[in-house]
C-alpha positions as CSV (number, residue, x, y, z in Angstrom):
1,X,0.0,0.0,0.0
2,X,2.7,2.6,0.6
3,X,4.3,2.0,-3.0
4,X,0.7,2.9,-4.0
5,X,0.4,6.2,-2.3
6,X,4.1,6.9,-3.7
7,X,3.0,6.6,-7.0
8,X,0.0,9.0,-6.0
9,X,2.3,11.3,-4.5
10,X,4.7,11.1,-7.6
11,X,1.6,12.2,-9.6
12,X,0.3,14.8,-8.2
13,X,4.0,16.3,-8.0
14,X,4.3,15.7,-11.5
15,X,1.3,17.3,-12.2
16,X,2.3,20.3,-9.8
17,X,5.4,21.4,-11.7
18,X,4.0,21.3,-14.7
19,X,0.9,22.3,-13.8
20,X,0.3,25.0,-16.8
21,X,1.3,22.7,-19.2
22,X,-0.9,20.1,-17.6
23,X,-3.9,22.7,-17.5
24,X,-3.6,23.2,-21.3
25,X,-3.4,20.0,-22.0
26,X,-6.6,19.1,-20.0
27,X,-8.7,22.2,-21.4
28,X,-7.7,21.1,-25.6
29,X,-8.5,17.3,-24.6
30,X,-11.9,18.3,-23.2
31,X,-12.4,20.4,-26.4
32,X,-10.9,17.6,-28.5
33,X,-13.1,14.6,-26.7
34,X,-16.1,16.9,-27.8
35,X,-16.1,15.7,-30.8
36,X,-16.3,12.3,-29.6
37,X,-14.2,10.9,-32.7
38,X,-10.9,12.0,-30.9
39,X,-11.8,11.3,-27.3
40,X,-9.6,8.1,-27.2
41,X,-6.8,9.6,-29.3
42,X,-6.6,12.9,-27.3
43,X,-6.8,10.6,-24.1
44,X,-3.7,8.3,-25.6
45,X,-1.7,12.2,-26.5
46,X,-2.4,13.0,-22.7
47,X,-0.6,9.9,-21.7
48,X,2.4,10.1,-23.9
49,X,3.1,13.2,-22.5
50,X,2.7,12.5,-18.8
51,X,4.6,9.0,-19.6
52,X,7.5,11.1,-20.8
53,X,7.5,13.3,-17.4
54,X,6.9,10.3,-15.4
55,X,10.1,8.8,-17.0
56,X,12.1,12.1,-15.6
57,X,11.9,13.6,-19.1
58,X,11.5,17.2,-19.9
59,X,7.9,18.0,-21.8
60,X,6.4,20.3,-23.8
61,X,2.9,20.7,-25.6
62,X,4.0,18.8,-28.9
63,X,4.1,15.7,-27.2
64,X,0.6,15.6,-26.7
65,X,0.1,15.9,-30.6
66,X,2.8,13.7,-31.3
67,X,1.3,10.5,-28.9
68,X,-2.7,11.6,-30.9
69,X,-1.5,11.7,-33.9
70,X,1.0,8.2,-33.8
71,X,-1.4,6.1,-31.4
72,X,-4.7,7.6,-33.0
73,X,-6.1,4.0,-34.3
74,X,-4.5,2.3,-31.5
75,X,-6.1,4.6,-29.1
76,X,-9.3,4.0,-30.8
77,X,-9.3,0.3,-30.5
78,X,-8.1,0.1,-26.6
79,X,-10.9,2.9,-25.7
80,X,-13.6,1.1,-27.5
81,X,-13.0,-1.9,-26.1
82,X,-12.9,-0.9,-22.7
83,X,-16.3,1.1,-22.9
84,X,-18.1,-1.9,-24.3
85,X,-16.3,-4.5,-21.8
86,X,-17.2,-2.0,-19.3
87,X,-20.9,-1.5,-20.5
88,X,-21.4,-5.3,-21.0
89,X,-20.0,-5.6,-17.4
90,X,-22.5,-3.2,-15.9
91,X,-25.1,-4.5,-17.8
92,X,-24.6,-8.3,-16.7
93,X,-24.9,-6.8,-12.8
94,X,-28.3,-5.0,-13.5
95,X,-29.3,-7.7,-15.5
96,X,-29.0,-10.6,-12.7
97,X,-29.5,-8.4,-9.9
98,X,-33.3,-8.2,-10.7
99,X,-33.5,-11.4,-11.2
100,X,-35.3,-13.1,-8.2
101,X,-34.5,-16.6,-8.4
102,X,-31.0,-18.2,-7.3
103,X,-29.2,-16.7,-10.5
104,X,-28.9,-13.5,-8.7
105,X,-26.3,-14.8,-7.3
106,X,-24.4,-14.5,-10.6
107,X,-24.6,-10.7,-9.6
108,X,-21.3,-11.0,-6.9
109,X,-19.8,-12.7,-9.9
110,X,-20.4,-9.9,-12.2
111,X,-19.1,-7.2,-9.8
112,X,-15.7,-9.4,-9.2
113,X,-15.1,-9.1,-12.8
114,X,-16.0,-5.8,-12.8
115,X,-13.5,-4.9,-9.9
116,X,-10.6,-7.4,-11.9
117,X,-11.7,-5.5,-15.3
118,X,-10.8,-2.2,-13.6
119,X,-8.0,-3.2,-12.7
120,X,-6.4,-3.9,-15.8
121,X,-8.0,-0.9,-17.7
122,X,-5.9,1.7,-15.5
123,X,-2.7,0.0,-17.0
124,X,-4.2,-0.5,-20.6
125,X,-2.9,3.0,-22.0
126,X,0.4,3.1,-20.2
127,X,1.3,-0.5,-21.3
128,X,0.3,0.8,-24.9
129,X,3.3,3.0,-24.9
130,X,5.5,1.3,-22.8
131,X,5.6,-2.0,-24.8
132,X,8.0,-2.1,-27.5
133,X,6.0,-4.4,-30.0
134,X,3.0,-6.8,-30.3
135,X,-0.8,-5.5,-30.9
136,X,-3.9,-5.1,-28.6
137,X,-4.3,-8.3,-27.3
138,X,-0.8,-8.0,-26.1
139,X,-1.4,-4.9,-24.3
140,X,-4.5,-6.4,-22.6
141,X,-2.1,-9.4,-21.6
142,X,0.4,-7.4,-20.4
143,X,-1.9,-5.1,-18.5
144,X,-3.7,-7.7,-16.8
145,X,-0.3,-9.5,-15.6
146,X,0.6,-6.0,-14.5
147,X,-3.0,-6.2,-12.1
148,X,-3.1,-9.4,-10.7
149,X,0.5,-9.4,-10.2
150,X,0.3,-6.4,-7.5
151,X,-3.9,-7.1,-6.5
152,X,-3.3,-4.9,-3.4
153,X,-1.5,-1.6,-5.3
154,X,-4.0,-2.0,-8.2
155,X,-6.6,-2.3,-5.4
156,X,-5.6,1.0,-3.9
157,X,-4.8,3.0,-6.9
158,X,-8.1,2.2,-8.5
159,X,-9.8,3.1,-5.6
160,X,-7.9,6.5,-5.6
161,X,-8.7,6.7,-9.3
162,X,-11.9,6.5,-9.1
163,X,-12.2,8.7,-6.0
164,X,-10.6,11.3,-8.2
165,X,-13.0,11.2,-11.1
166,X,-15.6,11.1,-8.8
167,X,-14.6,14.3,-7.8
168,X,-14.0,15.7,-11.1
169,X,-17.9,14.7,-12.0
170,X,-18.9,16.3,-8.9
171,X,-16.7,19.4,-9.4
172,X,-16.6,20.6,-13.3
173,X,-13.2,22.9,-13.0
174,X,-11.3,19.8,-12.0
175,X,-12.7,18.0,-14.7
176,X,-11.9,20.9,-17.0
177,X,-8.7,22.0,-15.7
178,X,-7.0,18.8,-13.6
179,X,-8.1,15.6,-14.2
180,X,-6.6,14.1,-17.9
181,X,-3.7,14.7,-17.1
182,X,-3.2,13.5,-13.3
183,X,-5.2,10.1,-14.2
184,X,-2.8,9.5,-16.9
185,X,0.1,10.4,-14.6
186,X,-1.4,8.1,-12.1
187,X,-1.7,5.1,-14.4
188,X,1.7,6.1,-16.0
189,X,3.6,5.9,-12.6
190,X,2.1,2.8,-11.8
191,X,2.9,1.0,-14.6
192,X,6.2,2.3,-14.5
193,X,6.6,1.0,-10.4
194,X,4.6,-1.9,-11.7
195,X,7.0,-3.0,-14.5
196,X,10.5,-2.1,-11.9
197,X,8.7,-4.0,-9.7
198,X,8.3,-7.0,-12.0
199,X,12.3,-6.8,-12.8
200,X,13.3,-6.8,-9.6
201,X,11.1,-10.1,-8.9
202,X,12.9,-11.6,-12.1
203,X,16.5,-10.4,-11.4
204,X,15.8,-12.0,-7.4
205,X,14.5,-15.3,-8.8
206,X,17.5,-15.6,-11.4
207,X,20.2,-14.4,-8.5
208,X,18.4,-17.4,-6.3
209,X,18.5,-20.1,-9.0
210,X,22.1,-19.3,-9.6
211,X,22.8,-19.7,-6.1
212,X,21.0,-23.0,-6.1
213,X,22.7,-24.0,-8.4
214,X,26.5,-23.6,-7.1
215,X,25.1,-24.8,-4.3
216,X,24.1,-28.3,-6.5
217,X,27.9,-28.1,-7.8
218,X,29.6,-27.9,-4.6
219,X,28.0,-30.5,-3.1
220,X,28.1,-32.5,-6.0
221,X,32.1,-31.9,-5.8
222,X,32.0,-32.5,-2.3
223,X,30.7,-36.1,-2.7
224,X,32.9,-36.8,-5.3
């Protein structure tokens, strides 16, 4: 949990020392999602910027333009198929909770998946730009090894996600002037903690094995 409220902390520094540029950024993607047709693409330019400060880079506006214009399809694809996976979700948990035999059961069901499905969605984005090749349903893979690899920090950072568009809905300047660009900072940071996290796990497990192993070859020269 306290890796989680790093990478919150991270974000909203991030988003403090650049907060004009992050302002502007948020006000042209509300105009941009608008028009609906480049929602997901001005979302995806939002991200490649705030991946490139999250990395410790230096920014400027053009990034935003650059990350539209070169993920524009991609970013279609991913944001379509959250909303509808995310519709179909919700839908399912209406749909058997007014049932009133045993099948609303099913309903807990539904909401699990629901929670899981969240999960992964906060890294879907991030992992888009972070991954050097493959197509969407790598990116889904990845993101989803990325949740259920760390349930507890996804846990908390989507609760604090969701918290913070909450509280955008409920109050319209931070939804006009804040939130793009901290969300995307929050899912960039923790994908980047996320995947460091993952390396260090793999690094550990190969020092370990190689350990195991000279210990195998000693004793095996020992006995011999």
């Amino acid at each position: 949990m306290s890796e989680a409220l790093k990478v919150i902390g991270r974000s909203f520094r991030d988003w403090w020392d650049e907060m004009f540029l992050m302002v502007g950024v948020n006000l042209v993607w509300g105009l941009l999602a608008l028009a609906l047709v480049t929602l997901f693409p001005g979302s995806m330019g939002a991200y490649y910027l705030t991946r490139q400060k999250a990395l410790g880079h230096r920014v400027e506006f053009d990034m935003f333009w650059a990350g539209l214009r070169q993920y524009f399809g991609k970013a279609w694809a991913l944001g379509a198929i959250n909303v509808v996976v995310t519709f179909l979700l919700l839908f399912n948990i209406w749909f058997y909770s007014n049932i009133t035999n045993w099948l609303a059961y099913l309903t807990l069901l539904w909401i699990y998946a629901l929670v899981m499905w969240l999960g992964v969605i906060i890294y879907v984005f991030p992992m888009a730009l972070a991954q050097e090749s493959g197509g969407i349903r790598t990116t889904y893979r990845n993101a989803a090894v990325l949740a259920f690899g760390r349930p507890l920090f996804t846990l908390v950072i989507g609760i604090i996600s969701l918290l913070l568009l909450a509280l955008s809905l409920v109050v319209p300047p931070l939804l006009l002037l804040v939130y793009i660009p901290l969300a995307a900072l929050v899912g960039n940071h923790a994908t980047i903690s996320s995947l460091d996290h993952m390396q260090r796990r793999i690094l550990e497990r190969e020092a370990r094995d190689r350990d195991a192993g000279k210990r195998e070859d000693a004793e095996r020269e020992r006995r011999g």
